[in-house]
N, C-alpha and C positions, 0 to 999 in steps of 0.2 A: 626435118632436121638436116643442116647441111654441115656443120661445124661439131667440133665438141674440142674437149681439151683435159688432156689426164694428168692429173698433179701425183707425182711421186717421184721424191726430191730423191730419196738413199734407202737402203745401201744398196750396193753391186748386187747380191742376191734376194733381195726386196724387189729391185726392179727388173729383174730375171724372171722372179713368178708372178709379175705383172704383166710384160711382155708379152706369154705366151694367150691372154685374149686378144692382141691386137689379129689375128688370121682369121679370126670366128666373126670377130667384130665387122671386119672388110669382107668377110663373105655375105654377112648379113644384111650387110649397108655398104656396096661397093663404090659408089661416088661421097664417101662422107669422110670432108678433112676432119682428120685426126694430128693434132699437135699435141707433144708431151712435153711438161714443165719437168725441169730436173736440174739437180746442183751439176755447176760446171765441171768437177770434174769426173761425172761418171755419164758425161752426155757421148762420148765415143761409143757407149755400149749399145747406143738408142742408134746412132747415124750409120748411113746406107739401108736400115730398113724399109722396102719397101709401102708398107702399110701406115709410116709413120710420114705426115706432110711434114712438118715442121719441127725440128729439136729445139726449146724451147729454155733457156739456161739462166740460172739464177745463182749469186756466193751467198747464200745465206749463213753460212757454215762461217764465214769470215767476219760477219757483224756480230756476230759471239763477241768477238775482243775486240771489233772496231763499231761502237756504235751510234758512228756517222754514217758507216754504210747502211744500214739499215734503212736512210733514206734511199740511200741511190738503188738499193735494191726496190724497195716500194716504187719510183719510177718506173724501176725496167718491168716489172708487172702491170704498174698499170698502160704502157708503152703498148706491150702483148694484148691486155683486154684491149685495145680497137679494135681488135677481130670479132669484137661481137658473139661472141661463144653463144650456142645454145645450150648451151650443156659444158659445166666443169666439173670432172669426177676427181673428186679427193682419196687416192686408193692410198694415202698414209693413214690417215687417222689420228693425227698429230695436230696438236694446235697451232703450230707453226703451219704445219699445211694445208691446214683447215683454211684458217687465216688469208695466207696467200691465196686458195684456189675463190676464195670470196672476193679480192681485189681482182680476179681473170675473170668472172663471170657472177650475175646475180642468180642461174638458175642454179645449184652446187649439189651434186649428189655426192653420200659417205656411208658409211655405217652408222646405225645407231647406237645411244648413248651406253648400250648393253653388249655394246660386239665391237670394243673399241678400246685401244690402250688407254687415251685419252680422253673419257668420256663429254667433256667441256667444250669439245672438238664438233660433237655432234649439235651444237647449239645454232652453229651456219650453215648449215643444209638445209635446203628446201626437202630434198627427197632423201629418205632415211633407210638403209637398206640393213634386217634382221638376219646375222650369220655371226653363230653364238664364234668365239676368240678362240678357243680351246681347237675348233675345227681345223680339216688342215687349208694350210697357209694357200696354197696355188688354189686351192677351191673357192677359199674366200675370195681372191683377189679377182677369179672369174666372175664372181656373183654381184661385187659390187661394180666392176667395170661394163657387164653383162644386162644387168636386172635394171638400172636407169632408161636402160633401151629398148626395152622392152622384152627381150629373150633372156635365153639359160644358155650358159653354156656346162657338158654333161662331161663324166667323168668318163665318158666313152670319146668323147669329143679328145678332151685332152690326153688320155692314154694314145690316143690316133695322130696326134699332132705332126706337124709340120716343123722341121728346124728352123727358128726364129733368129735368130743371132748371126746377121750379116759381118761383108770386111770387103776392106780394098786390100791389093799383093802387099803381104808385111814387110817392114823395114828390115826385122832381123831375117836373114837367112839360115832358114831353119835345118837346111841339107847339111849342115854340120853337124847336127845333133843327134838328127832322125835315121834311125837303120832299118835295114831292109833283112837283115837274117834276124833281126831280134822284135821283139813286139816293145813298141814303145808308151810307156805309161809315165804318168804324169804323180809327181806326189805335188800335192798343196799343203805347205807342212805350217803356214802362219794363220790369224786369224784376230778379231778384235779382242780376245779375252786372251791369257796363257792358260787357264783352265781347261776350255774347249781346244787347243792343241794336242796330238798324239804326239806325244814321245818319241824325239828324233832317233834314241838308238834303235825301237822298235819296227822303225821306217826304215832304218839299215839294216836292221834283221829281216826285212820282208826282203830287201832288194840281193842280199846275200842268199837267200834263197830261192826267188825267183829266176835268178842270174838272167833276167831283160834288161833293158836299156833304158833305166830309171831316170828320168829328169825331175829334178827340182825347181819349181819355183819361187819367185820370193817377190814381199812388198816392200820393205824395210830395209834400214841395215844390221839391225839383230836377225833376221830373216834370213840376211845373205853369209852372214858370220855362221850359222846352224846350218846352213845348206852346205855352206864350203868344208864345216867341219865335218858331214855327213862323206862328203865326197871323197874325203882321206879314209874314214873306215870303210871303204867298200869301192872295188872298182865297177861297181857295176852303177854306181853312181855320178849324173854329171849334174852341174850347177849351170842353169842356163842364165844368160844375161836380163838385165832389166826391161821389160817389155808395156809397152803403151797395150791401152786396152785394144784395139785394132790387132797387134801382133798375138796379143791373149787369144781372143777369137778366133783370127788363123790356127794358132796351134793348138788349140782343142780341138779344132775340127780334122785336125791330123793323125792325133795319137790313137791307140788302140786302147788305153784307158786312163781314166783320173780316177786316182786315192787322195782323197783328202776329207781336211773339217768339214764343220758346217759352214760354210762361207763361200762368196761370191765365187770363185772361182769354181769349185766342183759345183755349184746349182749350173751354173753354165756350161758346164758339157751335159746336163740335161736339156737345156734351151737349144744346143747344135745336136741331139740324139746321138753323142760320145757315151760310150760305157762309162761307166761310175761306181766307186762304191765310197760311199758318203758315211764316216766316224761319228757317232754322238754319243755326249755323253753328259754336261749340264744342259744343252737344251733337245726339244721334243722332236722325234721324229715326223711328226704331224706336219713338217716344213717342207718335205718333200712328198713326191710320187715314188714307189718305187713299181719298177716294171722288170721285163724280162732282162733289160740290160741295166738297169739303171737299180741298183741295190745298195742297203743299209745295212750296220752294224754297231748297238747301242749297248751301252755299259748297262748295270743292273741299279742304276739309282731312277727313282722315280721325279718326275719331272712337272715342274708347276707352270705351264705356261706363260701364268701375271706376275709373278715373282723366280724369276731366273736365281738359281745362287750360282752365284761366281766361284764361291770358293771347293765347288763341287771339280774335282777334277780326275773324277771314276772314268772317263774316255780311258786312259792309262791300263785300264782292265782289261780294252778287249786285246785276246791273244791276236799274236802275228802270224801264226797257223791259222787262224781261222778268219783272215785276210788272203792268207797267201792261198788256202782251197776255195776262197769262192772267187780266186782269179783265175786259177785253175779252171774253176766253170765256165768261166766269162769267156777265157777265151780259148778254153779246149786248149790247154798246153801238157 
């Protein structure tokens, strides 16, 4: 096998716990082009990866409301299959991505129709890979990316891991922000749902008691409107500027910690081996690893996997004492 080709279109932290097989994979098989298929705009988070030959870029996301493009996307896939793939892993599981990784190649490994959001998905795969949903998320993604190849990759493997999440020198200049008498931590205060957000005053209760050097970041502009309001009640709070994925990366790998949701941004200072402590509270802790640095804190509601309820928004429950002592631990302050 000299080619393969990994379809996993979104999100930020979807394609963060998929990521982390690309080192086992290149250890395993050190001359095998690996190209990753992924929506354009979260292909910054894929590039400068060593282990990764080709970023791989598709809007699929745009032919939702434009569906002429849907042609011009279908060229540009099948443009990419001349590469002849031996192998395209569908680590979505999505009929959209099913779909697609069958226009990049005829050999198509995925999960089976039993370990899959989309069961209908598993209808184009040649090779059908058993890892029940409920499991966790980074384990799954190893097995299906892993088990087409022939090998495992183990939970010893991944607790050992390598920082994945490369960058070239970011555009913003971070020496404005970052201190050197204070520990600087990161909150992630946004997220796809408002459900799964912590509660910003709660976030300015942690930072008035930490009294470090809290940055906020943001995606939006209700995002930046909560940040900036956060920053008037508390001086220990500042609101950083808008940051391309490239500058994101730089600065996790800078901080001494991230506090935030469950979302793309704190799984990624898991992928650079940044401390973390990751809020749940509508969905499963099962989406993370937690290790020595890298820790969780989950509301008292019980959680479904296949059926998310949105309107669940018990995150709100966990105390900010009991945020602010297991920063304390983290970082011995």
């Amino acid at each position: 096998m000299k080619k393969i080709a990994i379809v996993k279109l979104s999100a930020l932290g979807d394609i963060v716990h998929a990521m982390v097989a690309l080192q086992f994979i290149k250890a395993r098989f050190p001359n095998l082009q690996i190209d990753w298929l992924v929506e354009a705009r979260f292909a910054d988070l894929l590039r400068n990866n060593p282990d990764i030959s080709n970023v791989l870029t598709v809007n699929l996301k745009a032919a939702k409301t434009n569906k002429r493009a849907i042609f011009d996307e279908i060229k540009t896939v099948r443009d990419y299959a001349r590469e002849n793939y031996d192998l395209v892993i569908d680590a979505q599981g999505l009929l959209k991505s099913a779909m697609t990784a069958k226009l990049l190649g005829k050999n198509v490994a995925g999960f089976d129709k039993n370990s899959i959001r989309e069961p209908l998905a598993s209808w184009f795969y040649t090779q059908k890979i058993a890892y029940a949903y409920d499991e966790n998320t980074i384990d799954r993604n190893a097995a299906v990316l892993s088990q087409p190849l022939g090998f495992s990759i183990s939970r010893e493997d991944i607790l050992t891991k390598k920082p994945f999440l490369f960058f070239h020198p970011p555009h913003t200049n971070f020496s404005e922000f970052l201190r050197h008498d204070l520990k600087n931590i990161i909150f992630v205060i946004g997220s796809t749902w408002a459900s799964r957000n912590y509660p910003a005053a709660q976030f300015v209760e942690i930072a008035n008691t930490l009294k470090q050097n809290c940055l906020v970041i943001w995606g939006n502009d209700i995002e930046r409107q909560t940040a900036e309001t956060m920053a008037t009640q508390s001086s220990f709070i500042r609101v950083l500027p808008a940051l391309n994925l490239n500058d994101l990366k730089a600065l996790l790998s800078q901080v001494d910690l991230v506090i935030g949701n469950d979302t793309g941004p704190t799984h990624a200072a898991w992928g650079l081996n940044t401390p973390s402590i990751t809020l749940f509270g509508c969905t499963p802790v099962s989406r993370v690893y937690q290790t020595s640095i890298n820790k969780v804190l989950k509301s008292s509601s019980i959680v479904n996997p296949r059926k998310l309820n949105k309107l669940d928004d018990s995150i709100k429950e966990i105390k900010p004492i009991d945020i602010v002592e297991m920063v304390n631990e983290l970082l011995q302050l």
